[in-house]
C-alpha positions, 0 to 999 in steps of 0.5 A: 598588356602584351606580354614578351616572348623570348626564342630559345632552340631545343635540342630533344632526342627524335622519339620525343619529339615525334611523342611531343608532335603526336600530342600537339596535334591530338591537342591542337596547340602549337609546339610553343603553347606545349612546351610553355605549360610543359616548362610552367609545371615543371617549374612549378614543380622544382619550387616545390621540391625546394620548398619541401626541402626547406620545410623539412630543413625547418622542422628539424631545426624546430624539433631540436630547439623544441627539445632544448626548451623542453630540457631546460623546462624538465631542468627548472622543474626538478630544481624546484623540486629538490628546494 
């Protein structure tokens, strides 16, 4: 299945481009080839940086209700221990 291509213009400042098109031609790709894998890993990246984000949202969230549960067990215990 062929996949569909958008177009879309660039405006990049002239040291990287011409940094862009040195690579390219070592490379032997095209411009378009570069820059669909450059955006991939980029995005890939940003996914990343969300997700890290998330997770670390998660974790703190986990630690406090840990300690609430740990509190109530430390509660129930000790209750116990004075009946």
């Amino acid at each position: 299945m062929e996949k569909l291509m958008k177009y879309f213009s660039l405006k990049i400042n002239d040291k990287l481009f011409k940094e862009t098109d040195n690579i390219v031609s070592e490379m032997k790709i095209t411009k378009s080839k570069y820059f669909n894998e450059a955006l991939h890993l980029y995005n890939f990246y940003i996914k990343r940086k969300k997700l890290k984000k998330q997770l670390h949202i998660e974790s703190t969230l986990t630690r406090i209700k840990s300690l609430e549960v740990l509190r109530e067990f430390e509660s129930v215990y000790e209750n116990n221990l004075n009946d």
